[in-house]
N, C-alpha and C positions, 0 to 999 in steps of 0.2 A: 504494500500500500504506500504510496507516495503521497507524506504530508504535504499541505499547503506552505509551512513553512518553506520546505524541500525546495519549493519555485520562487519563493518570494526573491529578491538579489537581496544582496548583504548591503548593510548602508555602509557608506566611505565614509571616514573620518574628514573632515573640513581642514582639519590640520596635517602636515606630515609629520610624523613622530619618529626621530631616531634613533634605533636601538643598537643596543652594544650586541655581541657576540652572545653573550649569554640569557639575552633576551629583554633586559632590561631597557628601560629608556638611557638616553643618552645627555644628558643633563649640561653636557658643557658644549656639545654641536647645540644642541635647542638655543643654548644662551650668544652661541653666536651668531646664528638667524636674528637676533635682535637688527632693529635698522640703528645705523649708527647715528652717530651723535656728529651735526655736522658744525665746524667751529664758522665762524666770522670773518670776510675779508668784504672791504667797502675797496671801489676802483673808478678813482676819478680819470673822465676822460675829456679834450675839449683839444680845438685845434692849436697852433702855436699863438700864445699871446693872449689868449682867454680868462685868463688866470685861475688856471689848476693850482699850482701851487699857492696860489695865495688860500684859497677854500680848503686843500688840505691841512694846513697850519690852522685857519679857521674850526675844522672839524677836530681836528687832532687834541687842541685845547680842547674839546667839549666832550668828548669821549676818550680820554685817557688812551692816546694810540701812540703809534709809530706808524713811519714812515717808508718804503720801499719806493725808489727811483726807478722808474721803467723810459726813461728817456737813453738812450742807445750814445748817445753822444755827454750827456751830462754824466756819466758812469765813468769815464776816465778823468784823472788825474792833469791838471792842466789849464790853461782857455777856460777857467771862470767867468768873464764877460763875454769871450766870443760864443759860449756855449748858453750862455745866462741864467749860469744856476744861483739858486736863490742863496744871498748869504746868511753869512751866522746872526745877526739881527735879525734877521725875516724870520728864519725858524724857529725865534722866540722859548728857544729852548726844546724843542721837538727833537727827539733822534730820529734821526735820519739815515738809511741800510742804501748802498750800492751809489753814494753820490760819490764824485770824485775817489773811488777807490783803485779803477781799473788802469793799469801798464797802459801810457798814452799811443806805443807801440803796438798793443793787444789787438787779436781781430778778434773781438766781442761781440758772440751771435746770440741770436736769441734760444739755443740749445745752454749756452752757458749760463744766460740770464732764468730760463726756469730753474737751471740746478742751484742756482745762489738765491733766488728770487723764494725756493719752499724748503729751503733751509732756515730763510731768515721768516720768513712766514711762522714756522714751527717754533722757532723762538721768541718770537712775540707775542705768540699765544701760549706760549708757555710761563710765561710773565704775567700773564692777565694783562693783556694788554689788546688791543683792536689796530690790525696790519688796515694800511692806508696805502692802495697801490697808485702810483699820482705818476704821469709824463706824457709825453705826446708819440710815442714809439710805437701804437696801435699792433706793430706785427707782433712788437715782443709780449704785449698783453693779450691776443688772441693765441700766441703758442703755449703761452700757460695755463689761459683756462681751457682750451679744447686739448691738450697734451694730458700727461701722466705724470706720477709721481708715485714711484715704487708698484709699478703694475697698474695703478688704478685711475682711472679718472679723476683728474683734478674735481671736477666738480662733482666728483660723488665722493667729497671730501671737505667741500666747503661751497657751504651757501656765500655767495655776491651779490652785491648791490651796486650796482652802476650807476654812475651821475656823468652828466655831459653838459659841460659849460660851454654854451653857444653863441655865439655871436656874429652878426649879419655882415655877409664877407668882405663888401666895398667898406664899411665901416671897419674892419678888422684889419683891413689891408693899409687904411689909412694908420693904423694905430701901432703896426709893425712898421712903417716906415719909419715914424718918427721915434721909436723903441729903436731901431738901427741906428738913428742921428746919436740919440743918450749914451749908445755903447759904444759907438767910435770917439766921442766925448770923453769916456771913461777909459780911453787908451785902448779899443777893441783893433786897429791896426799894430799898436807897438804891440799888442800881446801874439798877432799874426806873426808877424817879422820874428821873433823868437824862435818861431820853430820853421820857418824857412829856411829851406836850402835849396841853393840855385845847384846843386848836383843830383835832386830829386825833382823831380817832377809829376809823381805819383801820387795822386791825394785819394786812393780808394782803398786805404787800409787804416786802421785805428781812426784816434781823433784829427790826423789831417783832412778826415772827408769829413769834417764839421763846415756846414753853413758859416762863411766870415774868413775860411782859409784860404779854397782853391783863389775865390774871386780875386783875391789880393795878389797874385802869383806876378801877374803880368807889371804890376803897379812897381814890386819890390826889383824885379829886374831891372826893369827900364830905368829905376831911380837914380843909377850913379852916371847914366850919361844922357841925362838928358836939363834941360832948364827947369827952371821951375814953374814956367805955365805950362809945360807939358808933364811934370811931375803932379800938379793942381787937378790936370785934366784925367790922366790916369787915376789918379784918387778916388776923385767922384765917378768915374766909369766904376769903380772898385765896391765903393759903396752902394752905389746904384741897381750894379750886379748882385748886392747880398740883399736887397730888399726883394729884388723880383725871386731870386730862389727862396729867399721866405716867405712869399706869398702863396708860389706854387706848392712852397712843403704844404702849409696850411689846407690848400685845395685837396692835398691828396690826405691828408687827415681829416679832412671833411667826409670826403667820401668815402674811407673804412670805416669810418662811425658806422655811418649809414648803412654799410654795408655788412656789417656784424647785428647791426640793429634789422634791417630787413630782409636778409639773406640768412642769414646762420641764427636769426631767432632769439636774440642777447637782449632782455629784458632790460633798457635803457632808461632811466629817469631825464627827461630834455629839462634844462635850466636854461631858459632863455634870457639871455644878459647884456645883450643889445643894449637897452637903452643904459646899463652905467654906463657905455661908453661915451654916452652924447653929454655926457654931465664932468663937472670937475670938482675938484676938493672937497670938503663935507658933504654935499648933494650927492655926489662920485659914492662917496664910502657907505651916505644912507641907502642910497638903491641897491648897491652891492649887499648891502642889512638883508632887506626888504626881498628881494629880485632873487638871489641866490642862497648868502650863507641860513636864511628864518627854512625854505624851501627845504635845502636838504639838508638841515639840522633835523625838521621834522619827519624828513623821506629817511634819515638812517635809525634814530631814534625807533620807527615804525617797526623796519629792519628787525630791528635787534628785538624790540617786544617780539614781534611774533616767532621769532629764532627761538626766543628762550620758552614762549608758551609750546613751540613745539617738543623742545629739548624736556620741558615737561611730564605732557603726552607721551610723549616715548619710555622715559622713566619707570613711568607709574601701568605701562604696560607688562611686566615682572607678573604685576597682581592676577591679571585677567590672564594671562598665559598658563599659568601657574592652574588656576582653575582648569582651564583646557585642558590641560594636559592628564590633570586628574580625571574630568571627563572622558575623556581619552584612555584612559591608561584602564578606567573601569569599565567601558567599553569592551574590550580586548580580551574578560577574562568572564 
């Protein structure tokens, strides 16, 4: 006689339960099916002259962070003004990880830059502290979050929050010109001429392929024979030449934003910061308040609640598992 039971199917358990050799559950594979616990990195992005670093200094004071340089050319040692990193005033006491550290001879790729970039990651959150990744190097900040880090996906490793300081290009381009005038002002030619050499001519390795070197090439040869209104006129060719290639950089960091933002799907916060630039002094710093730093103070603030409300949830999931598994395990016998 074949009972009804006999036909019935067996019900599946909803969970997968793993047992050791001897028939047991497996208590320490169960515990590592937990979802992990993902830490905090904030990643400001904005084309040249937007002021990233001014907003990461901004944020940094407010969230007890550090700092991570992803600017490719700002990472060597050297060309302070030619490269425009921020000085020790500006950082107002912020540490700061990969500014000026790198052999200004180094070819520093963006492979180098995630192996230093999730080491010092690791250690700033090992400090209780909140990593701030801030520069205009777009490629080297797209190899690290879509890259790995010890087999696994970056980003199945840490939650990001993107913010992108924007500003309307004719107006930006006007704003990098005269940014150019201030650092040639600041000796951004004498600091060229220092690492000139008229038996190289190769600016596509290290910090000579910085913006403010090659242009100056022609200017520094021609100097010792010629007069001085053609030394004059060479100059401002020189100058002229590093405003249009920092315009164009600009364009092409406009458009990896954009294109990590609508192509590859990168969850982007837009801070539109246009109009501080149409303003000066006090007005300038309150719109910058207003416009930008009030914005995503409150956009990482948000960040991080919900980080931790989930870092919660996760937790407190032990309890209810635990249950299952008893359910589970009485099931079975």
């Amino acid at each position: 006689m074949i009972s009804m039971s006999m036909l019935m199917p067996k019900p599946r358990s909803l969970l997968h339960i793993p047992a050791t050799n001897a028939g047991g559950l497996d208590m320490q594979v169960l515990m590592n099916q937990r979802p992990q616990q993902l830490d905090n990195v904030v990643v400001i992005m904005g084309a040249t002259g937007t002021g990233k670093s001014r907003l990461s200094i901004d944020l940094a004071t407010r969230f007890s962070a550090e700092i991570i340089n992803s600017d490719k050319m700002q990472v060597y040692k050297g060309l302070d003004i030619v490269t425009n990193k921020i000085t020790d005033d500006e950082r107002r006491g912020v540490p700061h990880h990969l500014l000026g550290t790198i052999d200004p001879n180094a070819d520093f790729n963006a492979a180098n830059f995630c192996n230093m970039a999730t080491s010092v990651i690791r250690s700033i959150i090992s400090r209780g502290k909140l990593p701030i990744i801030v520069g205009g190097s777009n490629s080297f900040v797209e190899a690290l979050i879509e890259g790995e880090e010890h087999d696994k996906p970056f980003k199945s490793r840490y939650n990001c929050c993107f913010l992108w300081v924007d500003v309307s290009m004719p107006l930006l381009h006007s704003f990098v010109s005269e940014r150019v005038d201030r650092m040639v002002e600041k000796g951004m030619a004498d600091e060229a001429r220092e690492i000139f050499n008229p038996n190289n001519s190769d600016y596509s390795r290290g910090i000579r392929r910085s913006i403010g070197v090659p242009e100056f090439d022609r200017f520094f040869r021609a100097k010792p024979f010629c007069d001085q209104e053609t030394q004059d006129r060479l100059l401002e060719e020189a100058i002229n030449q590093t405003k249009v290639n920092t315009c164009k950089l600009a364009c092409r960091q406009l458009d990896k934003i954009i294109r990590l933002r609508n192509v590859k799907g990168w969850k982007i916060h837009h801070l539109e910061a246009t109009q501080v630039f149409t303003k000066r002094g006090e007005e300038a710093d309150k719109a910058w308040e207003n416009l930008v730093v009030g914005p995503s103070t409150r956009i990482v603030s948000k960040f991080l609640h919900n980080s931790h409300a989930a870092t919660a949830t996760t937790r407190s999931k032990p309890v209810r598992m635990g249950m299952a598994v008893q359910v589970a395990a009485s099931a079975t016998h």
